[in-house]
PABA-359149 format. One line per field, with one value per residue (C-alpha): x, y, z. Coordinates in steps of 0.05 Angstrom, whole numbers, plus 5000, padded with zeros to 4 digits. Example, Ala and Ser with C-alpha at 12.3 -4.5 7.8 and 13.67 -1.06 7.14 Angstrom:
residues 2
X	5246 | 5273
Y	4910 | 4979
Z	5156 | 5143
//
This chain:
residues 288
X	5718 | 5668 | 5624 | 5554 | 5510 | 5551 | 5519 | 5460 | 5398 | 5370 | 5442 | 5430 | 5369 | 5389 | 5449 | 5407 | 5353 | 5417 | 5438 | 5376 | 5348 | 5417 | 5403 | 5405 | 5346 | 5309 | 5329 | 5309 | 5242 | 5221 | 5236 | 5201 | 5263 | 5294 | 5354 | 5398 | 5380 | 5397 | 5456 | 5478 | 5461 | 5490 | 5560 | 5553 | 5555 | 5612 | 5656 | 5636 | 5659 | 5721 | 5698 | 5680 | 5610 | 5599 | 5636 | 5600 | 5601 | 5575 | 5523 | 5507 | 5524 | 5564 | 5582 | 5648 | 5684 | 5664 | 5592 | 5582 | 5621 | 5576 | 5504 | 5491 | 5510 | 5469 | 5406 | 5420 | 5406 | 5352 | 5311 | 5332 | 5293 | 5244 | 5224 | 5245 | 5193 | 5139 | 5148 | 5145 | 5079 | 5053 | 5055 | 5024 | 4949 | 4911 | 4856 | 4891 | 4935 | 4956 | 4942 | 4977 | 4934 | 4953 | 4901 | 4891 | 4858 | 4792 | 4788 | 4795 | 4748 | 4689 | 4684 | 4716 | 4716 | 4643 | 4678 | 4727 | 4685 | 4640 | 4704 | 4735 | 4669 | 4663 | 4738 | 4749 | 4820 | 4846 | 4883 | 4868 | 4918 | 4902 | 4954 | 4949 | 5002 | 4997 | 5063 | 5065 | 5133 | 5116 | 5103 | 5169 | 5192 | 5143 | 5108 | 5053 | 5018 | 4962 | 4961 | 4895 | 4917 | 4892 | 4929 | 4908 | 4862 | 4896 | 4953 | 4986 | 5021 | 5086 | 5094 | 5118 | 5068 | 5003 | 4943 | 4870 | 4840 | 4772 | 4734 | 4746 | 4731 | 4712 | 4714 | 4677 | 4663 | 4633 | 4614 | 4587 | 4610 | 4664 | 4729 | 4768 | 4792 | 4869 | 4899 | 4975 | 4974 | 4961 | 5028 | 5002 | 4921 | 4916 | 4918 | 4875 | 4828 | 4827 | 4802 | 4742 | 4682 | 4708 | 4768 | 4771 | 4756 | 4805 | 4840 | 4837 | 4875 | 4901 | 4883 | 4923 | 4879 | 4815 | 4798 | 4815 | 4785 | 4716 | 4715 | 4721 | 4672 | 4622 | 4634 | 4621 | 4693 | 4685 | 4688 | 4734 | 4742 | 4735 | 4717 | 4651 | 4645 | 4676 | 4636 | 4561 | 4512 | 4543 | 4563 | 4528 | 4558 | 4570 | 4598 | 4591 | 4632 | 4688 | 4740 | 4798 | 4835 | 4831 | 4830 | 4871 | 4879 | 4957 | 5009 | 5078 | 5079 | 5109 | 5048 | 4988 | 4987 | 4973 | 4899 | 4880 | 4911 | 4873 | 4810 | 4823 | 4836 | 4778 | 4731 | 4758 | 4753 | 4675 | 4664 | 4697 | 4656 | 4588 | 4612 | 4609 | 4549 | 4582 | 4650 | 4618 | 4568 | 4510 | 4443 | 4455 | 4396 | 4443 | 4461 | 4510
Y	6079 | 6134 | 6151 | 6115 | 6181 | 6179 | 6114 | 6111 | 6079 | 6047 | 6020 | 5991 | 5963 | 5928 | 5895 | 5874 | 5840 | 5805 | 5772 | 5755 | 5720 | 5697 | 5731 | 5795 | 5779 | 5760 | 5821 | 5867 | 5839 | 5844 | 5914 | 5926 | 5944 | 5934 | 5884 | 5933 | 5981 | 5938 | 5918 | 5992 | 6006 | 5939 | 5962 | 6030 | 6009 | 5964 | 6031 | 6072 | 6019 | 6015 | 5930 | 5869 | 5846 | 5784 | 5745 | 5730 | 5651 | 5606 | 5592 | 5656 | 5709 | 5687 | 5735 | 5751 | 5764 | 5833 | 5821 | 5786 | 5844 | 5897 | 5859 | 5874 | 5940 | 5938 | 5915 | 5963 | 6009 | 5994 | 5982 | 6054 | 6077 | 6041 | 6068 | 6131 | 6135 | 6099 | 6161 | 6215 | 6171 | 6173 | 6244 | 6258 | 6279 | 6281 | 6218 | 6228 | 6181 | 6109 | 6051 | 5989 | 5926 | 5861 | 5804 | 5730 | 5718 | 5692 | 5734 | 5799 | 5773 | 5742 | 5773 | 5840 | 5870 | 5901 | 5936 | 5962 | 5994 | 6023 | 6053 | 6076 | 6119 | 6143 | 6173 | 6180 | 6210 | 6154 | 6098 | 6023 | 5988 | 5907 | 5858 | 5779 | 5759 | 5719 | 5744 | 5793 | 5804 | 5855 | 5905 | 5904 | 5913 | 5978 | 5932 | 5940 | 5989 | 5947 | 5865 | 5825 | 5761 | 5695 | 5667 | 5596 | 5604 | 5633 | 5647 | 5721 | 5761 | 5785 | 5826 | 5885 | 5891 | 5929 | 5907 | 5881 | 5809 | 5823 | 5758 | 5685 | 5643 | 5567 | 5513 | 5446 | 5392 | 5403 | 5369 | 5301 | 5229 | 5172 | 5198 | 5261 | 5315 | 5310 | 5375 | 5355 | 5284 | 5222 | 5235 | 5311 | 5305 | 5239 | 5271 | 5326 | 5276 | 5233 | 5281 | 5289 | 5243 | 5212 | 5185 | 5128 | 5151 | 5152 | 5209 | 5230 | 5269 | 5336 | 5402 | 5455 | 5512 | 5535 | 5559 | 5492 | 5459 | 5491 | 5479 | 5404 | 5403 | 5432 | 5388 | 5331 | 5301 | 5283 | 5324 | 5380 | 5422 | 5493 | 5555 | 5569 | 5637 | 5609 | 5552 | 5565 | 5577 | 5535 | 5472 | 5431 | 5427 | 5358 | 5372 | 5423 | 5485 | 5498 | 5555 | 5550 | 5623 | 5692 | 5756 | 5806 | 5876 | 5887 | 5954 | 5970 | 6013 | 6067 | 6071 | 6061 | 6131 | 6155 | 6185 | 6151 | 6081 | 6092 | 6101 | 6054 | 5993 | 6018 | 6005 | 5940 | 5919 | 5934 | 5904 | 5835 | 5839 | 5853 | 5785 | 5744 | 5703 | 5690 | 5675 | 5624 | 5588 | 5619 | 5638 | 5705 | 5729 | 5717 | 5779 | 5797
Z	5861 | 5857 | 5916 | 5930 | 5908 | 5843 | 5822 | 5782 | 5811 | 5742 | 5725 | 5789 | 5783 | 5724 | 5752 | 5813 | 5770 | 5725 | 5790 | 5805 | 5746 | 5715 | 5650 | 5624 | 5571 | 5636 | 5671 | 5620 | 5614 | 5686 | 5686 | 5624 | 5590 | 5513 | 5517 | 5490 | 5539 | 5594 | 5563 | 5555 | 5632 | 5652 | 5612 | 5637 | 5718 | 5698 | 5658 | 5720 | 5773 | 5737 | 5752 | 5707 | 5746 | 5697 | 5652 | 5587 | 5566 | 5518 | 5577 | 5591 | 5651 | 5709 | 5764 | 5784 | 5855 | 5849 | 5832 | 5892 | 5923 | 5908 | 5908 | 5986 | 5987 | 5925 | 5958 | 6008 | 5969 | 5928 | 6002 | 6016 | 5949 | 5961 | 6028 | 6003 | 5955 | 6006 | 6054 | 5991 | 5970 | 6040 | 6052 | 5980 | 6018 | 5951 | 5935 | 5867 | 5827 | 5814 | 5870 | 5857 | 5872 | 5879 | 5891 | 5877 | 5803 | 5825 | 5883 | 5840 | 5780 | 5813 | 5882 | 5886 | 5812 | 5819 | 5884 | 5844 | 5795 | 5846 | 5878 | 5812 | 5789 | 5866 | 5872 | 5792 | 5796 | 5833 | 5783 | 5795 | 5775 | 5792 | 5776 | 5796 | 5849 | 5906 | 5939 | 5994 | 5978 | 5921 | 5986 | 6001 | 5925 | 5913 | 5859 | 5901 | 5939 | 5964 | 5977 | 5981 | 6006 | 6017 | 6082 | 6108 | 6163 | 6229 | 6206 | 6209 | 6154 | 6171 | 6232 | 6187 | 6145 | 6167 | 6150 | 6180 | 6159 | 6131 | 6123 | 6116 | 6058 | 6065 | 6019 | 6006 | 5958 | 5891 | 5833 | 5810 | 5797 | 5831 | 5825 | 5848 | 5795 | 5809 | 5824 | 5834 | 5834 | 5875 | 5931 | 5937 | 5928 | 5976 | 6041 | 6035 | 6006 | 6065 | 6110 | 6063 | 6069 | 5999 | 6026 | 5981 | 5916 | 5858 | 5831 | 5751 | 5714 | 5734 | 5731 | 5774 | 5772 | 5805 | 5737 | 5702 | 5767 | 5761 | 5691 | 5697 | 5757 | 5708 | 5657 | 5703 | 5705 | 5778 | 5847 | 5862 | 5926 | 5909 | 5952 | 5961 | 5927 | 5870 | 5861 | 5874 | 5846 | 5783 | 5810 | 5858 | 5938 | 5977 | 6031 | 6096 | 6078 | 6130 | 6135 | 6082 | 6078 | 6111 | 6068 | 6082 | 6064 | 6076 | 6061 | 6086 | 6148 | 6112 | 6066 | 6126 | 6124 | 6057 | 6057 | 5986 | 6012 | 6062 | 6031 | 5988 | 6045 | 6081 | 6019 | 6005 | 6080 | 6089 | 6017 | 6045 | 6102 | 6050 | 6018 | 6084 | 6059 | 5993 | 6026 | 6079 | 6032 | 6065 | 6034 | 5997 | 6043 | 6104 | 6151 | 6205
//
C-alpha cells in the first residue's frame, strides 16, 4: 500500500465524487471533467492502491469493502486541502483575483447585481464570479468563497462559519383575485395560508418558484406571497409586510482574513443595509 503523500489528490477527488453521486458519468460532470478522464483517474487510484473500489454491473457502480474502507480517510483528506488552500488564499494580501459568490437567484438579480457592478469597476482586478446556490455547505467544499444567505428570521448560521447578518427581508401578500397560487400543493401551502388574512381561500395550480410565482401574480392568476423587494413596484400588496429571512454575508474562518474577502463582505454588508427600505416594503424615500 503506498504512503498517503503518494496518492494523487485529483484521482481522489474523482473517486470521492463516484461515491457520492453513484455514478461515474455523474461524477465527472460535477467536476467539470470528460468521462473518460474520470474513468482514467478513477482506474488509475484503483492500479496504484493495488484495490478494486467498485464493481461495474449492469446497474451501474457499486462500491466494494474497500471503497468504504478508504472513503473516510478519503474525506480526510480532501478537508485538509481544502483548508490548505483557504490559509494559502487568506494570506494572498493583494485585492487581486477571483471571488467566488454564492447567493440566492432573485437576491443576486434584482437587489444586489447593480452592487456588483459598482464593485467590479471600483476594484477592476478583482474576478466576480456569482453562481446561484442556496447551500452554505459550498464554504466548506471551497466552491465558494463568499455565501449570501437567506436564513429564516432569527435563526443563526453555523457556529463555524463567520459572517455578520446585514438586513432582513419581509414578505406579504400580492396579487389579485379569490384563490391562492399553489406553490407545493394543498398538504404543504395550507398552513402557511391560514395564518394569512385569506385563510379560506382555495388553492390553484402550482408554481414552485418565486420567478414562476411572480409571473402568475402578474398575470392575475390569483394571490401569491412574495418578498417585498421582489414584488413591488409590479404587483399590487394586500397585506402588512412582516419579517421573512435574514441576509447574511457568511465565509469560513480560515478565509475572514483575506484583505479582498474582506473588502468584498464589507461592500456587500453596507449595500444590504442601503436596501433596507426595499427589503422592508417601505417608501423608497425611507431612511435609517
Amino acid at each position: 500500500m503506498p504512503s498517503i503523500d503518494a496518492l494523487n489528490w485529483e484521482h481522489l477527488r474523482v473517486f470521492l465524487a463516484t461515491m457520492r453521486t453513484g455514478s461515474l458519468r455523474a461524477a465527472a460532470d460535477s467536476l467539470k471533467l470528460s468521462h473518460p478522464t474520470a474513468r482514467r483517474r478513477l482506474g488509475a487510484l484503483e492500479e496504484q492502491l493495488g484495490l478494486q473500489l467498485f464493481e461495474r454491473r449492469r446497474d451501474g457502480l457499486h462500491p466494494t469493502v474497500e471503497a468504504d474502507a478508504l472513503h473516510t480517510a478519503a474525506e480526510e483528506v480532501e478537508r485538509a486541502v481544502h483548508a490548505l488552500g483557504r490559509i494559502a488564499q487568506a494570506a494572498d494580501p493583494a485585492l487581486r483575483g477571483p471571488i467566488r459568490v454564492t447567493a440566492p437567484d432573485i437576491v443576486g438579480t434584482e437587489l444586489l447585481m447593480p452592487d456588483f457592478a459598482v464593485f467590479q469597476r471600483r476594484w477592476p482586478d478583482i474576478d466576480l464570479r456569482v453562481d446561484v446556490s442556496y447551500q452554505v455547505a459550498d464554504l466548506d467544499k471551497r466552491e465558494a468563497d463568499v455565501a449570501i444567505r437567506a436564513l429564516p428570521a432569527g435563526n443563526l448560521p453555523a457556529q463555524h462559519l463567520t459572517g455578520r447578518k446585514a438586513a432582513t427581508s419581509y414578505q406579504a401578500v400580492y396579487g389579485e383575485g379569490e384563490a391562492w397560487i399553489g406553490w407545493q400543493g394543498e398538504a404543504l401551502d395550507r398552513p402557511w395560508i391560514r395564518a394569512t388574512a385569506f385563510p379560506d381561500l382555495p388553492i390553484r395550480g402550482g408554481f414552485n418558484d418565486p420567478v414562476l410565482q411572480r409571473g402568475a401574480c402578474a398575470a392575475g392568476l390569483g394571490l401569491s406571497m412574495l418578498p417585498c423587494f421582489y414584488a413591488e413596484p409590479m404587483l399590487k400588496r394586500r397585506s402588512k409586510p412582516r419579517p421573512h429571512f435574514d441576509l447574511w454575508v457568511l465565509v469560513h474562518p480560515d478565509l475572514r482574513r483575506s484583505p479582498r474577502l474582506r473588502v468584498f463582505r464589507d461592500f456587500i454588508v453596507d449595500a444590504l443595509k442601503r436596501h433596507r427600505a426595499r427589503l422592508e416594503g417601505l417608501p423608497e424615500t425611507a431612511t435609517d
